[in-house]
N, CA, C and O atoms as a CHARMM CRD file, in Angstrom:
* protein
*
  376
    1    1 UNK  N    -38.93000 148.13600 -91.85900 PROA 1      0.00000
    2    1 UNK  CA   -39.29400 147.34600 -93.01500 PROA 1      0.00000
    3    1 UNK  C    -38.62500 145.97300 -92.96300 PROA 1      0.00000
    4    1 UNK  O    -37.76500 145.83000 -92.09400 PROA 1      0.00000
    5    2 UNK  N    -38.95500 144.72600 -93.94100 PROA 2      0.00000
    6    2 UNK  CA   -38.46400 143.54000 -93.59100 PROA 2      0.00000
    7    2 UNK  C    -37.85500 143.67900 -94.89100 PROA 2      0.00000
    8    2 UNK  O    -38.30400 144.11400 -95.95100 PROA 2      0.00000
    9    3 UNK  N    -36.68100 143.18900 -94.55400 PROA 3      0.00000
   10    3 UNK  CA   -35.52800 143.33400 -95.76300 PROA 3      0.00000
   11    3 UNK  C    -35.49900 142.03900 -96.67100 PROA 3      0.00000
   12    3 UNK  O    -35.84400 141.06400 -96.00400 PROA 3      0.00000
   13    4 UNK  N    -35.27900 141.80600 -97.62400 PROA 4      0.00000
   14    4 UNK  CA   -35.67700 140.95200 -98.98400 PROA 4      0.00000
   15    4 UNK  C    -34.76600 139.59400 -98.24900 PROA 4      0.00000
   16    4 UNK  O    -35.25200 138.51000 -98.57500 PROA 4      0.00000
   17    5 UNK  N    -33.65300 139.49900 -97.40800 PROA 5      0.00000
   18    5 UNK  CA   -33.04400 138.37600 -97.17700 PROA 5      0.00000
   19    5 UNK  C    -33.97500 137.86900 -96.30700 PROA 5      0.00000
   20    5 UNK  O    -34.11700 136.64700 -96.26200 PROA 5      0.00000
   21    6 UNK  N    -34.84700 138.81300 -95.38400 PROA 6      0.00000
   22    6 UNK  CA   -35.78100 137.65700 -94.28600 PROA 6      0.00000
   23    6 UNK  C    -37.17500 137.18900 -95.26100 PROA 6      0.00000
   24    6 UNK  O    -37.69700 136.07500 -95.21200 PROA 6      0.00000
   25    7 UNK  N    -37.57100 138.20700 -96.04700 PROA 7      0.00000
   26    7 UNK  CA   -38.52300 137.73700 -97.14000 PROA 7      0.00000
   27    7 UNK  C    -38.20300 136.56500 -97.51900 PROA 7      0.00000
   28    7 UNK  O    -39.07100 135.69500 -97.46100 PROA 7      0.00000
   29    8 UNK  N    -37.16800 136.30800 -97.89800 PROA 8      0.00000
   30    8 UNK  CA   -36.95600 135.31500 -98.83300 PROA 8      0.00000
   31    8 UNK  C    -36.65600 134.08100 -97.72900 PROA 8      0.00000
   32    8 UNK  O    -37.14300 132.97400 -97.95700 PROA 8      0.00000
   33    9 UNK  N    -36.12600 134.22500 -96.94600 PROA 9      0.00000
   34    9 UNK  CA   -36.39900 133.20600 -95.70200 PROA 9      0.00000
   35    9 UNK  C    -37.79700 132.57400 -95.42600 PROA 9      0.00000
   36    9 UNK  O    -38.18500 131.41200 -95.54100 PROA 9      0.00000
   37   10 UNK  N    -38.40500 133.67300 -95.04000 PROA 10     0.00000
   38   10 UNK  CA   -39.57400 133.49600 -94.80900 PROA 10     0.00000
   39   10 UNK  C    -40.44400 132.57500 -95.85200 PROA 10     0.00000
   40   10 UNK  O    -41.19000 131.63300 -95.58500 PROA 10     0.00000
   41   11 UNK  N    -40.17800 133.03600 -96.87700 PROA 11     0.00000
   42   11 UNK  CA   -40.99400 132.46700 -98.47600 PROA 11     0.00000
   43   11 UNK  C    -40.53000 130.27100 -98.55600 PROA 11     0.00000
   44   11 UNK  O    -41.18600 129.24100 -98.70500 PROA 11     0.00000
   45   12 UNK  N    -38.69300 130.72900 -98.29400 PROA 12     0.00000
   46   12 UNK  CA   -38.18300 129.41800 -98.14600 PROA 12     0.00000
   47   12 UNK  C    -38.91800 128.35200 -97.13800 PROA 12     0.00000
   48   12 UNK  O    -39.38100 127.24800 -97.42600 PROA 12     0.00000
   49   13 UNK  N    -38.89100 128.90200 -96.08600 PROA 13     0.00000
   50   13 UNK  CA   -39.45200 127.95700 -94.70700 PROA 13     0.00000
   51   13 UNK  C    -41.22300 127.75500 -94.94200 PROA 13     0.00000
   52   13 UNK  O    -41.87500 126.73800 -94.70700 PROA 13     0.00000
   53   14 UNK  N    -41.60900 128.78700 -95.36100 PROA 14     0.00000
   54   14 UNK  CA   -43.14800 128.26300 -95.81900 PROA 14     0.00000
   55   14 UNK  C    -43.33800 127.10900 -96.72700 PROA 14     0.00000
   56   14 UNK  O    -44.15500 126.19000 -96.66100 PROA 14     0.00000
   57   15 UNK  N    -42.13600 127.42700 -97.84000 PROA 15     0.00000
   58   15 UNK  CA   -42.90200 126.38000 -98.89700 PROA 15     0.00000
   59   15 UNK  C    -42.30600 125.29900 -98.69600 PROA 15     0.00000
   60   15 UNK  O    -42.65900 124.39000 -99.44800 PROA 15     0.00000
   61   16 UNK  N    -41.04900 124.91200 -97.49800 PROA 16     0.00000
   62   16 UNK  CA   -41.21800 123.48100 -97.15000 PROA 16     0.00000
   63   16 UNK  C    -42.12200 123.23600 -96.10900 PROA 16     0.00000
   64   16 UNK  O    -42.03900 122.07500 -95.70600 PROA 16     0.00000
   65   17 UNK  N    -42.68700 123.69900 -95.71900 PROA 17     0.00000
   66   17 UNK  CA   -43.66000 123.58200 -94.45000 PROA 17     0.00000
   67   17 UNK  C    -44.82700 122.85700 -94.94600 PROA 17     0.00000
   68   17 UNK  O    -45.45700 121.88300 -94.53400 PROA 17     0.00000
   69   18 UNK  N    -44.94700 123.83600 -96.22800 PROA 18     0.00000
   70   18 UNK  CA   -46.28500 123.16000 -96.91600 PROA 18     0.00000
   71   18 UNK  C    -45.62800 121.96800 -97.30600 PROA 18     0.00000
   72   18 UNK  O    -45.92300 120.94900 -96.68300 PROA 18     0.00000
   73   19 UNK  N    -44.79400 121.90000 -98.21700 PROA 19     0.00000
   74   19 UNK  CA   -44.04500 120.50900 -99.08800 PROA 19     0.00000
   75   19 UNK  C    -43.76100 119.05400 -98.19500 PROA 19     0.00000
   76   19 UNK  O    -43.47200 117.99000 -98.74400 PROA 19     0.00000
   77   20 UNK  N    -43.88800 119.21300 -96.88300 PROA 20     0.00000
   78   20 UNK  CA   -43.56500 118.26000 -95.71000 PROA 20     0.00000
   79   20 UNK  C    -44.84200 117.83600 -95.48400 PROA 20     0.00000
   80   20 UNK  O    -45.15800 116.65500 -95.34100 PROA 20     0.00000
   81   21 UNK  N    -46.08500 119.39800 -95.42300 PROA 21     0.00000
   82   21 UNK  CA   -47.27900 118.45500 -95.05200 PROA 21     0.00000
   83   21 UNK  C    -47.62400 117.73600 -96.47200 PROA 21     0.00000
   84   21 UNK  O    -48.06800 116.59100 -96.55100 PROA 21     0.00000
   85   22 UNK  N    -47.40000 118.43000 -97.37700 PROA 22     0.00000
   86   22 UNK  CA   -48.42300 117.45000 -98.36200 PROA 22     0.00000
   87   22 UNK  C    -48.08700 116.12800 -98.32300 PROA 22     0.00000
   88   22 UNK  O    -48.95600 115.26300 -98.21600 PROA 22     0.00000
   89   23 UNK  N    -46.51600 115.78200 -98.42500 PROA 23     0.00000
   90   23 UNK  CA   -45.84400 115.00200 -98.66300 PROA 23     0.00000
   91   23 UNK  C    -46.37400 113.49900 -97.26000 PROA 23     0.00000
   92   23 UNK  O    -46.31300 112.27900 -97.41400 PROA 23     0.00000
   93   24 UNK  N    -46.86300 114.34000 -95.97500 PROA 24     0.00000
   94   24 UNK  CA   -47.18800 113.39900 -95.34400 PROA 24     0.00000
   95   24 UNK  C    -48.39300 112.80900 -95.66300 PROA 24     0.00000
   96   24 UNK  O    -48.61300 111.59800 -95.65500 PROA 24     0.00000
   97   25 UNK  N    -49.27300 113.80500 -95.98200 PROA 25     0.00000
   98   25 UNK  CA   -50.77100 113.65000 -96.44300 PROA 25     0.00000
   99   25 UNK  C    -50.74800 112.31100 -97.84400 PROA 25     0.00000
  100   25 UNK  O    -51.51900 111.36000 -97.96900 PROA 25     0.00000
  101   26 UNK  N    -49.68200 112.67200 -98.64700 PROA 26     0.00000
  102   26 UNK  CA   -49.81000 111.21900 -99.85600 PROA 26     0.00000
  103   26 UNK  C    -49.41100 110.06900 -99.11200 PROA 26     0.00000
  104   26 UNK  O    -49.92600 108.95800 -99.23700 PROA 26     0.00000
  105   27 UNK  N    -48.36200 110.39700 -98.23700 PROA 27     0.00000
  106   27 UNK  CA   -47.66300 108.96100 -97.37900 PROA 27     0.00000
  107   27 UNK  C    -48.96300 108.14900 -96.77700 PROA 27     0.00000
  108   27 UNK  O    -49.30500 107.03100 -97.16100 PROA 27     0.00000
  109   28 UNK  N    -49.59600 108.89400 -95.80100 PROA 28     0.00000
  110   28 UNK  CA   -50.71800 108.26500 -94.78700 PROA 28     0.00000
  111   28 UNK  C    -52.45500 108.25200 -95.42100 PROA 28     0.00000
  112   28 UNK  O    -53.32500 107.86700 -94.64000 PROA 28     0.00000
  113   29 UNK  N    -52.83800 108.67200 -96.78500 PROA 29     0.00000
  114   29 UNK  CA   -54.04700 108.82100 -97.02400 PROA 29     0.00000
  115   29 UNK  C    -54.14100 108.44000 -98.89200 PROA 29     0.00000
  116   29 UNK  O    -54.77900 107.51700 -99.39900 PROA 29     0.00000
  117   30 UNK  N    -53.52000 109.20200 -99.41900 PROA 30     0.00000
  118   30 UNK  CA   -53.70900 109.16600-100.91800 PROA 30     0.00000
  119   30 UNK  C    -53.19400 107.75000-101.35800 PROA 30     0.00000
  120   30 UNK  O    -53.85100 106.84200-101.86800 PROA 30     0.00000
  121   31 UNK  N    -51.83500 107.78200-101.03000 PROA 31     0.00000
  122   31 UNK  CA   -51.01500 106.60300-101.97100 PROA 31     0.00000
  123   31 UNK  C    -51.81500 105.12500-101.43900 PROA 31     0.00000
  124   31 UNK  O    -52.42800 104.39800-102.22000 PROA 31     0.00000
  125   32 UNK  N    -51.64000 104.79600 -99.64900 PROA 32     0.00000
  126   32 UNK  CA   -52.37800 103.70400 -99.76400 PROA 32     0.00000
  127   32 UNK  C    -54.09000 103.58600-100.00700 PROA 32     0.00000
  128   32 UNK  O    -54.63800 102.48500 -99.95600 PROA 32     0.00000
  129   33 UNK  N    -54.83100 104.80200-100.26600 PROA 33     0.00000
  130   33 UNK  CA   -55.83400 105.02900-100.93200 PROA 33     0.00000
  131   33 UNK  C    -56.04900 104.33600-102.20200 PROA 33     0.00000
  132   33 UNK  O    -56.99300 103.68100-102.64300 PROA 33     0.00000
  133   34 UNK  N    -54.69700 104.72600-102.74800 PROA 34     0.00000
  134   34 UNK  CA   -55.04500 104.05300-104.29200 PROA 34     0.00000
  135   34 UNK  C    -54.53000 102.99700-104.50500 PROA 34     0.00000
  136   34 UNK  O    -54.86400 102.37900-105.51600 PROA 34     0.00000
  137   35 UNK  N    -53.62100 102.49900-103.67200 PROA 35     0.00000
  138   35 UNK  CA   -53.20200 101.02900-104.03600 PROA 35     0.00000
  139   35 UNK  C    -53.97900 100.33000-103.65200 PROA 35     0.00000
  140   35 UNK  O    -54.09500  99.48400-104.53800 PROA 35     0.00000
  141   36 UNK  N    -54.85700 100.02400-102.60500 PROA 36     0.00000
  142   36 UNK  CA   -56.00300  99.37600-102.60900 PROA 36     0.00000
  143   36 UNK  C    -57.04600  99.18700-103.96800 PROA 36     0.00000
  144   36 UNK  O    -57.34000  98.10800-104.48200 PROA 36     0.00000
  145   37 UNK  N    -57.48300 100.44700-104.36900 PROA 37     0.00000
  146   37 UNK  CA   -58.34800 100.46500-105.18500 PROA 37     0.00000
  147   37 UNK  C    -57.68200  99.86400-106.13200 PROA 37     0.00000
  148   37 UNK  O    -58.46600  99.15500-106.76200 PROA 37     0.00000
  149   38 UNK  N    -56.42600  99.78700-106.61600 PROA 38     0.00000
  150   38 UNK  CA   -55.49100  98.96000-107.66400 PROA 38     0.00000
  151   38 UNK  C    -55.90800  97.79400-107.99900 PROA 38     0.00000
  152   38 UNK  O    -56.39600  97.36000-109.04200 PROA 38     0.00000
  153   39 UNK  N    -55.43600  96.89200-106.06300 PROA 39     0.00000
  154   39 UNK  CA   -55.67600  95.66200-105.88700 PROA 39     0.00000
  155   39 UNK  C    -57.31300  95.42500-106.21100 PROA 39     0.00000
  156   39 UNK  O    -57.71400  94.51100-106.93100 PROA 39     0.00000
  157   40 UNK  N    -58.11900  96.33100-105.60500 PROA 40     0.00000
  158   40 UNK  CA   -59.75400  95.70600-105.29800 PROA 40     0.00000
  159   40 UNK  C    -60.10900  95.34600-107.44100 PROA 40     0.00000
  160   40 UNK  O    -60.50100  94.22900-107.78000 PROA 40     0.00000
  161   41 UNK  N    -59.82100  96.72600-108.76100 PROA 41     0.00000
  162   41 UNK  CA   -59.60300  96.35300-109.73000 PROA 41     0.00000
  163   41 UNK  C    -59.40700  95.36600-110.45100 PROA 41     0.00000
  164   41 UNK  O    -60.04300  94.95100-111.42000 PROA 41     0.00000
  165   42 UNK  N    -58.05000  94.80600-109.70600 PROA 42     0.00000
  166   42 UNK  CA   -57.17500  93.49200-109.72500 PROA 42     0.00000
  167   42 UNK  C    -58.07500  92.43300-109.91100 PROA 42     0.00000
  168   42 UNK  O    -58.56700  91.86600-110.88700 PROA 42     0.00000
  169   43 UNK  N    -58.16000  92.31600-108.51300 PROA 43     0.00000
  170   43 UNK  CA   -59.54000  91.26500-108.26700 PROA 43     0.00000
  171   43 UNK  C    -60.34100  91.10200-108.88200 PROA 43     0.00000
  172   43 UNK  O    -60.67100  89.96500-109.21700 PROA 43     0.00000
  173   44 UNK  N    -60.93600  92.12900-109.25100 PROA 44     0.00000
  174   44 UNK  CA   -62.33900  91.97700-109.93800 PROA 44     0.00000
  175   44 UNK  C    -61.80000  91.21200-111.31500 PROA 44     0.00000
  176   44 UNK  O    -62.15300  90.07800-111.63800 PROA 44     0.00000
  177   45 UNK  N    -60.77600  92.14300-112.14500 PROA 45     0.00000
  178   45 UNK  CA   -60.29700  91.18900-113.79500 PROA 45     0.00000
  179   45 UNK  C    -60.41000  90.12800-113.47600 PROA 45     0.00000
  180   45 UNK  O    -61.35900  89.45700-113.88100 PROA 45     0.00000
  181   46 UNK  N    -59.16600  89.47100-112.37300 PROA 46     0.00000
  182   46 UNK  CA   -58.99700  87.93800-112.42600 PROA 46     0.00000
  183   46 UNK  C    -60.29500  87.41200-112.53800 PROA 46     0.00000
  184   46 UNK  O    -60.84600  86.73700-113.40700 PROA 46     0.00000
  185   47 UNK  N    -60.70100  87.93500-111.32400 PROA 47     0.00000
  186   47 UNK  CA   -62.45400  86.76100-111.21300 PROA 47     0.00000
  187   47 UNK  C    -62.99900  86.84200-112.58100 PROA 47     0.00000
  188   47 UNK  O    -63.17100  85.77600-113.17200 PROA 47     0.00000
  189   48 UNK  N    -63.27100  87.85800-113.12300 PROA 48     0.00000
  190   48 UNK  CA   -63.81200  87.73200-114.49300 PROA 48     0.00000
  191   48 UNK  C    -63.27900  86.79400-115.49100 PROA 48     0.00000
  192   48 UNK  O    -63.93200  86.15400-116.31500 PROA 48     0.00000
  193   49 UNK  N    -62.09200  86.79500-115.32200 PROA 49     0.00000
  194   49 UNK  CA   -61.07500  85.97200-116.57100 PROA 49     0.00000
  195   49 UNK  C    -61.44000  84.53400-116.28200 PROA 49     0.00000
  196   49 UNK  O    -61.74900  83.68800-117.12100 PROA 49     0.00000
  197   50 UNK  N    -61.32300  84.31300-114.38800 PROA 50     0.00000
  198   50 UNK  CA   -61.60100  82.97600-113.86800 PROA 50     0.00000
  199   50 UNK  C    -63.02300  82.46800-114.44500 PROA 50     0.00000
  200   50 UNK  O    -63.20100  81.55500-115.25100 PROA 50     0.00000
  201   51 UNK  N    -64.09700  83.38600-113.75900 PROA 51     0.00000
  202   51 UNK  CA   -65.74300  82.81400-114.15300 PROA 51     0.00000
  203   51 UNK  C    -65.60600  82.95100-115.69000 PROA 51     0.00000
  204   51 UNK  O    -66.60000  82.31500-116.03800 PROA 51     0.00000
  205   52 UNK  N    -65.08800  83.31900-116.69300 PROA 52     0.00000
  206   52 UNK  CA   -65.07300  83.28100-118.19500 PROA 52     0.00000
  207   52 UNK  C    -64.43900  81.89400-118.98500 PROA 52     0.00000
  208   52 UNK  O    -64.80200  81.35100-120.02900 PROA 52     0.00000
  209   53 UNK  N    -63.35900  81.56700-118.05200 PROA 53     0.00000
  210   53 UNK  CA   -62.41600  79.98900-118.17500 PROA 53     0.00000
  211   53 UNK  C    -63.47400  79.20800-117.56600 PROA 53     0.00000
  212   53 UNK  O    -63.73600  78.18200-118.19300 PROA 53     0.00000
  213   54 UNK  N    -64.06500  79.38400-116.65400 PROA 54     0.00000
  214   54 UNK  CA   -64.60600  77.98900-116.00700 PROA 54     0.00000
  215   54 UNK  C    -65.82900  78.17200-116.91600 PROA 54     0.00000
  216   54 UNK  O    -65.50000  77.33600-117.75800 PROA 54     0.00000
  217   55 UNK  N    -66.85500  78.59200-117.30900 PROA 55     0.00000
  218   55 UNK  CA   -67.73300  78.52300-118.23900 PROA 55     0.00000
  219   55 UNK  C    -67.29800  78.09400-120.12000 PROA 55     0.00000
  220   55 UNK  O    -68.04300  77.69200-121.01400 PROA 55     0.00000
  221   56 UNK  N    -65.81700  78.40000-120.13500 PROA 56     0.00000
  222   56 UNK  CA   -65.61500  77.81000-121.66400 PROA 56     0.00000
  223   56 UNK  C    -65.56300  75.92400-121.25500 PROA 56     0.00000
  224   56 UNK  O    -65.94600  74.97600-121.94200 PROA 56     0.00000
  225   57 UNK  N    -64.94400  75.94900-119.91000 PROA 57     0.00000
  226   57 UNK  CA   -65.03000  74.67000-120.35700 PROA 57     0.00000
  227   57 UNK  C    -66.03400  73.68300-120.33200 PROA 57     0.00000
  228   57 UNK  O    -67.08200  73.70100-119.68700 PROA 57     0.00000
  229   58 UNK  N    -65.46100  72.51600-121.36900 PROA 58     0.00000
  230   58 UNK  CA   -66.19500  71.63700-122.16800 PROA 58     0.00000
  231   58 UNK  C    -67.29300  70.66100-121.44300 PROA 58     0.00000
  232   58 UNK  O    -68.47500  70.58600-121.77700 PROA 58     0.00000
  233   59 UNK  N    -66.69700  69.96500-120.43800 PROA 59     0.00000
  234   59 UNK  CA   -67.76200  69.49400-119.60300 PROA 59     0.00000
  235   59 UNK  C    -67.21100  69.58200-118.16900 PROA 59     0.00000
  236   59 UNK  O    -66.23900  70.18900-117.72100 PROA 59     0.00000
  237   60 UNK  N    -68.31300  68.63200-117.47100 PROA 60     0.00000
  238   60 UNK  CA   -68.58100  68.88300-116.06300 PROA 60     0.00000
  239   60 UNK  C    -67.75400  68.34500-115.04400 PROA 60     0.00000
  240   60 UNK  O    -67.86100  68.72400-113.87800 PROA 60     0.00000
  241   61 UNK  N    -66.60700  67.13900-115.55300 PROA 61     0.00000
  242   61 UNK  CA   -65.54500  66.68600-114.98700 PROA 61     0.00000
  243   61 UNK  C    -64.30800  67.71900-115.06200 PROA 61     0.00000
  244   61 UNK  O    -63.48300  67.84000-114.15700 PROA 61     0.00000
  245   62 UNK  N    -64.29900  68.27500-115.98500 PROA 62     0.00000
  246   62 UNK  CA   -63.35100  69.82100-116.10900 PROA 62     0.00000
  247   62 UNK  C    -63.11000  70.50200-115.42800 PROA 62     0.00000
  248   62 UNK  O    -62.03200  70.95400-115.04300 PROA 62     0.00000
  249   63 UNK  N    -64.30800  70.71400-115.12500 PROA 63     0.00000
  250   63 UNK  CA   -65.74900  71.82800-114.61300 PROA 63     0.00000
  251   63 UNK  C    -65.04600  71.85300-113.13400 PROA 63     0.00000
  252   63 UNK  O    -64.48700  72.83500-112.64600 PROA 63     0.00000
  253   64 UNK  N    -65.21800  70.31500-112.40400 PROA 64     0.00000
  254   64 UNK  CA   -65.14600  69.93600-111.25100 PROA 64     0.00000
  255   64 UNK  C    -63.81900  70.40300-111.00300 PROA 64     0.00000
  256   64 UNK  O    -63.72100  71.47600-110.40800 PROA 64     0.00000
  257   65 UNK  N    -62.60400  69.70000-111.40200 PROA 65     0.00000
  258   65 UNK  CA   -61.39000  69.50200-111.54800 PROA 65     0.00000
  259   65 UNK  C    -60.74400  71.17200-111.39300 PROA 65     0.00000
  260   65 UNK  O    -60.19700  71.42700-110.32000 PROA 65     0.00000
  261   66 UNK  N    -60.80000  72.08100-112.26100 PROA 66     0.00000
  262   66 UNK  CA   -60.98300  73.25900-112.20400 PROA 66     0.00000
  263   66 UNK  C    -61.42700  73.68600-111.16700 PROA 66     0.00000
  264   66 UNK  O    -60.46100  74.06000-110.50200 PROA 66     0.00000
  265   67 UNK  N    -62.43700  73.86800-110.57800 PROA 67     0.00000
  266   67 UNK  CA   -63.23000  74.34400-109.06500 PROA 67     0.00000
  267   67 UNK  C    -62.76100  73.82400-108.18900 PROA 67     0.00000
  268   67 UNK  O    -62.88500  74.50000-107.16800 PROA 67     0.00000
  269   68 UNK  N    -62.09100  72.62300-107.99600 PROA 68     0.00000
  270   68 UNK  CA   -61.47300  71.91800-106.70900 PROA 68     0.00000
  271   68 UNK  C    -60.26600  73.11900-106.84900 PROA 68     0.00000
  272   68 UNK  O    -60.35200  74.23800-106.34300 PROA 68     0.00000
  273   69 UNK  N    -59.25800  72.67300-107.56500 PROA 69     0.00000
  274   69 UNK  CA   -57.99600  73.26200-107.79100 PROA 69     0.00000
  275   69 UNK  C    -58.20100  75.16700-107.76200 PROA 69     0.00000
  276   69 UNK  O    -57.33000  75.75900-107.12500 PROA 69     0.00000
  277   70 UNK  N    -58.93900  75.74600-108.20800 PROA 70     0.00000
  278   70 UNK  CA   -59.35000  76.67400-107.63300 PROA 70     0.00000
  279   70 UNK  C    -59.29700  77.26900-106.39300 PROA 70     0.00000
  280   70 UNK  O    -58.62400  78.23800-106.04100 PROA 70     0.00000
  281   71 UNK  N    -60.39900  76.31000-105.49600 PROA 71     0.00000
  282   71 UNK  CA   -61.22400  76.27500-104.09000 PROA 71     0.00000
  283   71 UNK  C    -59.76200  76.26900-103.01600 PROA 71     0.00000
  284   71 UNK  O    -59.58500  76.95400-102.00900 PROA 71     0.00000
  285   72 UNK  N    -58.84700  75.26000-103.63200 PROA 72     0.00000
  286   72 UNK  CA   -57.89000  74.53000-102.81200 PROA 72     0.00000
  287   72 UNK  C    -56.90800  76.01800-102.82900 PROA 72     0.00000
  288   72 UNK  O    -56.78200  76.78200-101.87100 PROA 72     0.00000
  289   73 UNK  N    -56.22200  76.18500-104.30300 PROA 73     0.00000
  290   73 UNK  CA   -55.37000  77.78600-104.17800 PROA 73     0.00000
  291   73 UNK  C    -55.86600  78.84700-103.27700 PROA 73     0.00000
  292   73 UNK  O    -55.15400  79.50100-102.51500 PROA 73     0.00000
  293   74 UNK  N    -56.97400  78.94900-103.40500 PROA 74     0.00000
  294   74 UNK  CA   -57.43300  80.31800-102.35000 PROA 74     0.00000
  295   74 UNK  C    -57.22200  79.54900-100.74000 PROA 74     0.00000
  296   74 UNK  O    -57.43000  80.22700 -99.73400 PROA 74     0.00000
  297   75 UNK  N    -56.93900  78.58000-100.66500 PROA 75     0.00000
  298   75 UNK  CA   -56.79000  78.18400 -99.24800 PROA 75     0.00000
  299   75 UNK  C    -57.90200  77.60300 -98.41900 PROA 75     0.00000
  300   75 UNK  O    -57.83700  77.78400 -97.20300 PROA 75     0.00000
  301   76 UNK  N    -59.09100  76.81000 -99.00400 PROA 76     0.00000
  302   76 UNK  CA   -60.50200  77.03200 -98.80200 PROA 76     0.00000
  303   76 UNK  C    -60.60700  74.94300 -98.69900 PROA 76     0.00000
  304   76 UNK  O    -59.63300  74.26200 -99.01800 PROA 76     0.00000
  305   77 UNK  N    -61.80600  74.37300 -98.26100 PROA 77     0.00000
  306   77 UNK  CA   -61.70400  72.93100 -98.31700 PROA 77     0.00000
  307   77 UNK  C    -63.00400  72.92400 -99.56700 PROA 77     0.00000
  308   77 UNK  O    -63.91100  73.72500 -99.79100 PROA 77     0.00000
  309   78 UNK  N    -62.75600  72.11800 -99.97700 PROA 78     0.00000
  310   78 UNK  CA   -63.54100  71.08900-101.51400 PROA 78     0.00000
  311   78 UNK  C    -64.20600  70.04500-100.75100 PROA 78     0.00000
  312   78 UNK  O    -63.68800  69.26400 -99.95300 PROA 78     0.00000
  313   79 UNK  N    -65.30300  70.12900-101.07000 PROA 79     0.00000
  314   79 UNK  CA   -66.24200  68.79600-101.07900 PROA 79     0.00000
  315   79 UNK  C    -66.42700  68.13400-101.74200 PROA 79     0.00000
  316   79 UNK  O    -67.50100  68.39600-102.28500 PROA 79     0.00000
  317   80 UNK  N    -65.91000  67.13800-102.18200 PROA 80     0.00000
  318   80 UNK  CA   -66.06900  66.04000-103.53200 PROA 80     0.00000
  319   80 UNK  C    -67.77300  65.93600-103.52500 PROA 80     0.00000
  320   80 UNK  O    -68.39600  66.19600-104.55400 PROA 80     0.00000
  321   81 UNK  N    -68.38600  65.58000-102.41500 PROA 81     0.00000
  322   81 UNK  CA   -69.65300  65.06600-102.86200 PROA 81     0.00000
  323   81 UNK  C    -70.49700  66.12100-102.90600 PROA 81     0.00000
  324   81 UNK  O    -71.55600  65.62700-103.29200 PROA 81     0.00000
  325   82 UNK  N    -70.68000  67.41200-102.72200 PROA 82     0.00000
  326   82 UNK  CA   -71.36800  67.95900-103.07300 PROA 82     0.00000
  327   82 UNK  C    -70.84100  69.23300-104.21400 PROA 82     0.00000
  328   82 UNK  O    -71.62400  70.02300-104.74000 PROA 82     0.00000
  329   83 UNK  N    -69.62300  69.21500-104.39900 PROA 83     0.00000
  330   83 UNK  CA   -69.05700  70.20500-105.27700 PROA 83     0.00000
  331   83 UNK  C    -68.94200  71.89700-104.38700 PROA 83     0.00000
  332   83 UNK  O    -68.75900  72.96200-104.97700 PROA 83     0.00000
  333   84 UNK  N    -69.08200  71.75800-103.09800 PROA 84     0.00000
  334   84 UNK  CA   -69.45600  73.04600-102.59200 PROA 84     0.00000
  335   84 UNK  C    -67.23100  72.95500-102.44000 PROA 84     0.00000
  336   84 UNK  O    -66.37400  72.07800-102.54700 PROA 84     0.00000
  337   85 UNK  N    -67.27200  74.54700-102.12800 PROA 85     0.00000
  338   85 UNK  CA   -65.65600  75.41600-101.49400 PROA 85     0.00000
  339   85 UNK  C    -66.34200  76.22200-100.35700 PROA 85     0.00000
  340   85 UNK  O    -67.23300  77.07000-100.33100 PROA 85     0.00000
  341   86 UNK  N    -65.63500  75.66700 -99.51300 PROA 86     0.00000
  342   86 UNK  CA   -66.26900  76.30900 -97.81500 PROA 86     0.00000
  343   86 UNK  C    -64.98700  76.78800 -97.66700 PROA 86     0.00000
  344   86 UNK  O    -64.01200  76.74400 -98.41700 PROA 86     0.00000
  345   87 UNK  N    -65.18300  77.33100 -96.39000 PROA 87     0.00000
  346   87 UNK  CA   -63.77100  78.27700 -95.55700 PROA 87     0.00000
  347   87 UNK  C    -63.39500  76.75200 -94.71600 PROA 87     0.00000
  348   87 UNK  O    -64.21300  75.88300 -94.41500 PROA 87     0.00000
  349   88 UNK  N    -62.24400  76.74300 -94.51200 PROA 88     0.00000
  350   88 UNK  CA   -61.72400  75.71600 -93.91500 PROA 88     0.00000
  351   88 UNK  C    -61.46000  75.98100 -92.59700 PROA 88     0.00000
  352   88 UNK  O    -60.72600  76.90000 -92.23400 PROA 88     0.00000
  353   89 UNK  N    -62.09300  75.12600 -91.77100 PROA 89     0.00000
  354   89 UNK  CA   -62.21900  75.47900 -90.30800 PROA 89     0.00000
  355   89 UNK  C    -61.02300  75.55100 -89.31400 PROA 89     0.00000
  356   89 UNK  O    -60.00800  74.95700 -89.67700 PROA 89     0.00000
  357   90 UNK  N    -60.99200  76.18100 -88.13300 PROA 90     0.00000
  358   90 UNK  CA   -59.75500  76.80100 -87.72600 PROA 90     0.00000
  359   90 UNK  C    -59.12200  74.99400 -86.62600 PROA 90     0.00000
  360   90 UNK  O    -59.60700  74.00900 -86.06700 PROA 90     0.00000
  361   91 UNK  N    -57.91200  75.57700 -86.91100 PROA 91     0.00000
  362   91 UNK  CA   -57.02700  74.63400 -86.96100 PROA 91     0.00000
  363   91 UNK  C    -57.03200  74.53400 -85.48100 PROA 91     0.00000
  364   91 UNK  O    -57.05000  75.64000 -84.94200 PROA 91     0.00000
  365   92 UNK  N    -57.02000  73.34800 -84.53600 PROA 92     0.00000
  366   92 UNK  CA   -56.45900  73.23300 -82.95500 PROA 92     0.00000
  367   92 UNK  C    -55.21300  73.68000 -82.57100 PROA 92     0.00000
  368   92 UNK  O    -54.14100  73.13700 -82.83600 PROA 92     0.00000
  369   93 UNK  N    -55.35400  74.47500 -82.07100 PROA 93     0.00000
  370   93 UNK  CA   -54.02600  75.23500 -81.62100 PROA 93     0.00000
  371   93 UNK  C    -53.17300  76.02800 -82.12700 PROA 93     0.00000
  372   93 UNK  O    -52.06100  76.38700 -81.73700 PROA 93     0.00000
  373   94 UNK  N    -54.03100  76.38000 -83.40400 PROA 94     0.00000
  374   94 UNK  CA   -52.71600  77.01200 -84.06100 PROA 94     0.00000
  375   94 UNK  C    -53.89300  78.12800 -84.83600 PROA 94     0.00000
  376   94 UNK  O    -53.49800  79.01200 -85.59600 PROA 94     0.00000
């Protein structure tokens, strides 16, 4: 018969066995699972809050002023004459 001290061994070493895998399973799949989805959330408010500010304002020099300063924070180039925010083209050598 198996005597209650190896039982209970036995019972011990299983349930960290399991407790190690789960524990890897949140490390490599769940946790950065959901912090993404956090950030992607994130994103979405701001932009909303952003396209909600740039539509209160009053006129179209605002308008502009706002969208440059915008365009420019995300890291992006402004076109004065046409009002467009392009990706800013890659740098020589670097």
């Amino acid at each position: 018969m198996i005597s209650r001290l190896s039982l209970a061994a036995g019972a011990l070493s299983g349930g960290l066995v399991v407790f190690l895998v789960m524990q890897a399973i949140n490390t490599l799949w769940v946790i950065p699972e959901a912090k993404e989805e956090g950030r992607k959330l994130e994103r979405a408010e701001l932009d909303s809050a952003t396209n909600k500010a740039i539509g209160e304002l009053a006129d179209e020099a605002d308008r502009a002023r706002f969208n440059r300063r915008l365009c420019i924070e995300r890291g992006r180039l402004y076109i004065n004459a046409t009002g467009q925010c392009i990706e800013r083209p890659a740098q020589p050598g670097g």
